[in-house]
Residue frames as qw, qx, qy, qz and C-alpha x, y, z in Angstrom:
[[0.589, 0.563, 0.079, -0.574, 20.08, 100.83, 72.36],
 [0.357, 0.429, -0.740, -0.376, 22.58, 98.97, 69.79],
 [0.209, 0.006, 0.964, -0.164, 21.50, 95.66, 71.82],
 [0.423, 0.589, 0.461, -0.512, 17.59, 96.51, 71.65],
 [0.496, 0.614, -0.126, -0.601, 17.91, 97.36, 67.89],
 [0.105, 0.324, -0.933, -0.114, 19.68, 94.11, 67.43],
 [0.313, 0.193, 0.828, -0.423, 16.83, 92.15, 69.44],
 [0.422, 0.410, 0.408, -0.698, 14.40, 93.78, 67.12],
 [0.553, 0.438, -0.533, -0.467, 15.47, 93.32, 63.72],
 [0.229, 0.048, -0.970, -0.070, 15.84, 89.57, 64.95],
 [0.290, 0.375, 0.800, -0.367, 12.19, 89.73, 65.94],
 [0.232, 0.280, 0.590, 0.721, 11.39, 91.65, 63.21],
 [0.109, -0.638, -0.612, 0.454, 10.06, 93.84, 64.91],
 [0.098, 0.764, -0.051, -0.636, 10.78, 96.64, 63.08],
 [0.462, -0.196, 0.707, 0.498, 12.40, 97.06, 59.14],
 [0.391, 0.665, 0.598, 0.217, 9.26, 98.31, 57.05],
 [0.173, 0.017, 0.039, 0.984, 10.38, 102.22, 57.44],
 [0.310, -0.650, -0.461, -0.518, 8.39, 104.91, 58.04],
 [0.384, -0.584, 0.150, -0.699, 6.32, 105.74, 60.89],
 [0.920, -0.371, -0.074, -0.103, 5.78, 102.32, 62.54],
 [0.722, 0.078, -0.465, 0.507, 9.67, 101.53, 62.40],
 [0.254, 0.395, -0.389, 0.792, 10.28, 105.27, 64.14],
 [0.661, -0.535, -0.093, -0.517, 7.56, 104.28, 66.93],
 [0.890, -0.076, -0.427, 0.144, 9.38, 101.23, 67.55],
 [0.083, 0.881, 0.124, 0.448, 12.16, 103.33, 68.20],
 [0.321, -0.514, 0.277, -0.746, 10.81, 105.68, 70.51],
 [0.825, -0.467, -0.018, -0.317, 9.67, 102.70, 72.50],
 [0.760, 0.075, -0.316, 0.564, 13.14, 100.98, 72.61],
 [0.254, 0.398, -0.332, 0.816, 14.28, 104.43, 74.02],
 [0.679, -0.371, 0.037, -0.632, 11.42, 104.64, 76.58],
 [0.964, -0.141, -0.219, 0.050, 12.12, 100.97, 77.36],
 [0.663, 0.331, -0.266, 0.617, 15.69, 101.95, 78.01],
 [0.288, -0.873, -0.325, 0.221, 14.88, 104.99, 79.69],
 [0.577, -0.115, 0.210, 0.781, 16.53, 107.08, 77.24],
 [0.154, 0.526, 0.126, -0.827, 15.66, 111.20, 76.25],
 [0.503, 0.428, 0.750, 0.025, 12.85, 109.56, 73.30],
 [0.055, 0.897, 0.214, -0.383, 12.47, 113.36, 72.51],
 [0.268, -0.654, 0.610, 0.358, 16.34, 113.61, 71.33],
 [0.583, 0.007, 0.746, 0.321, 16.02, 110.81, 69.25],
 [0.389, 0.667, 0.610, -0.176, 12.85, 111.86, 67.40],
 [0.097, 0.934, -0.057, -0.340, 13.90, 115.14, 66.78],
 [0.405, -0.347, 0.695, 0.483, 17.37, 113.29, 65.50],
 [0.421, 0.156, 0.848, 0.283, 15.62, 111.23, 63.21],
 [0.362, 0.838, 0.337, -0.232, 12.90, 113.75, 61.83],
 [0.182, 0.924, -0.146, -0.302, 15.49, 116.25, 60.76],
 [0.882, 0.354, 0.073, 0.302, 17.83, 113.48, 59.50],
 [0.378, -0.875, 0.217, 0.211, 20.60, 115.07, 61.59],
 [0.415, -0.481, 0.726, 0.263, 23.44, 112.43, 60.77],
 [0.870, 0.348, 0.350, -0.001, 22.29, 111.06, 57.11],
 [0.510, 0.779, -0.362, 0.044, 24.85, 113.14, 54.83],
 [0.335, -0.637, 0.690, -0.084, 27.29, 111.08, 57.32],
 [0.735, -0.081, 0.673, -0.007, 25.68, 107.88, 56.97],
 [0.637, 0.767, 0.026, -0.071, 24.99, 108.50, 53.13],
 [0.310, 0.783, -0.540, 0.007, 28.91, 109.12, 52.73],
 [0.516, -0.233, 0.820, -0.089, 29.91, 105.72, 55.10],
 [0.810, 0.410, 0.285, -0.308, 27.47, 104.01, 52.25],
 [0.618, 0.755, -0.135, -0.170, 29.18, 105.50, 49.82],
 [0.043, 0.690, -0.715, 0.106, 33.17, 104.62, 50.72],
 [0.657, -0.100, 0.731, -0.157, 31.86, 100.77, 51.78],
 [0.776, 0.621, 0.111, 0.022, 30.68, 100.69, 48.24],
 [0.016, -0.921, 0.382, 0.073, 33.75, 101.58, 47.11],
 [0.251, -0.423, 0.856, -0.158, 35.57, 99.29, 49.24],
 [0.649, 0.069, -0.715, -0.250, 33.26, 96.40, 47.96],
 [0.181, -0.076, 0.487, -0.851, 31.77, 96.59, 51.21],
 [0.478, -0.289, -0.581, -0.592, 28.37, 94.75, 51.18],
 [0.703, -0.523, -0.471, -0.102, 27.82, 93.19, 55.02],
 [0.375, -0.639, 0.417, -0.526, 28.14, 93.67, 58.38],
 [0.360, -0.773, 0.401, 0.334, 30.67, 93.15, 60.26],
 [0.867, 0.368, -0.032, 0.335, 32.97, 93.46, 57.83],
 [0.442, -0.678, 0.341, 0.478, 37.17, 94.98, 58.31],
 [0.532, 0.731, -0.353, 0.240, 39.65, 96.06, 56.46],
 [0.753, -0.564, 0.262, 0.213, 43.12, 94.37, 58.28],
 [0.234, -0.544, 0.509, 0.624, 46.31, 96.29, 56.62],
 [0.425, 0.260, -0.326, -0.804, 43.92, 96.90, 53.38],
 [0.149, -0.016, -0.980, -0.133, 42.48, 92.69, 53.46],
 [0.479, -0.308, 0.174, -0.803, 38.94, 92.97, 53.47],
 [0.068, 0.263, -0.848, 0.455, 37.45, 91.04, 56.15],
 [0.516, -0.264, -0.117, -0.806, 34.21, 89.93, 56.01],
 [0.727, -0.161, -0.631, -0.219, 31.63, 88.04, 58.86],
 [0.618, -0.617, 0.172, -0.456, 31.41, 87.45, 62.06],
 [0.680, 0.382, -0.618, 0.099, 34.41, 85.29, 62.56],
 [0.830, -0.515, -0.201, 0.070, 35.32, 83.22, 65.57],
 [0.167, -0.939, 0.290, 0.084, 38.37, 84.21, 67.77],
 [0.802, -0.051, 0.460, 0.379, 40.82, 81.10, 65.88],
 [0.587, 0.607, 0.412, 0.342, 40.37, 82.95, 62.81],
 [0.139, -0.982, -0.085, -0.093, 41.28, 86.07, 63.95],
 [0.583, -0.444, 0.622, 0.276, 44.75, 84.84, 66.13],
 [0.848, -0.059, 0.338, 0.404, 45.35, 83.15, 62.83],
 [0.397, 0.852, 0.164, 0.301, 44.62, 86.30, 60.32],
 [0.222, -0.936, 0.269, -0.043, 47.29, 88.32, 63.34],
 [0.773, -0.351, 0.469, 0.242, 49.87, 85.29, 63.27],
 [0.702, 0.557, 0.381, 0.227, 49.75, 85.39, 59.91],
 [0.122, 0.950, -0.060, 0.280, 50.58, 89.17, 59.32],
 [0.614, -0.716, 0.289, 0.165, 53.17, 89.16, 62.36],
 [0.800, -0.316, 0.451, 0.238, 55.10, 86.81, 60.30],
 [0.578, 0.701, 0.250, 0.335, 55.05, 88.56, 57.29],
 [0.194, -0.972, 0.124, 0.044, 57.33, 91.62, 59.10]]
């Protein structure tokens, strides 16, 4: 489902809220052959928002604004970063011990 919800926001398929986004969804989960039912019910009753609401809140905090972003030994990390950058950001740190 994380692929499929990826796929969509780059088709834009979805992203106005509401009803049309939580159709989309339910068809990603159908497309998937996943329990559509489960989801619905998730998402009506806003099962897991006081969770996400509080993740919001502590990214804000943290000065937190995009995805993917890290914290690496408190350095935030932000972007989708190739794997050079990475090796150097760990070489780096190693050598700091």
């Amino acid at each position: 489902m994380h692929d499929r919800l990826f796929e969509g926001q780059a088709k834009r398929e979805w992203g106005s809220g509401g009803e049309r986004d939580l159709t989309t969804f339910l068809a990603y989960a159908n497309e998937l052959k996943l329990d559509a039912t489960l989801l619905e019910s998730c998402l009506k009753e806003q099962r897991y928002q006081a969770d996400v609401e509080a993740d919001m809140q502590e990214a804000l905090r943290k000065r937190i604004n995009s995805t993917p972003s890290f914290t690496v030994n408190g350095q935030l990390v932000q972007g989708a970063l190739p794997f050079e950058r990475w090796q150097g950001l760990f070489d780096s740190l190693l050598t700091q011990q």
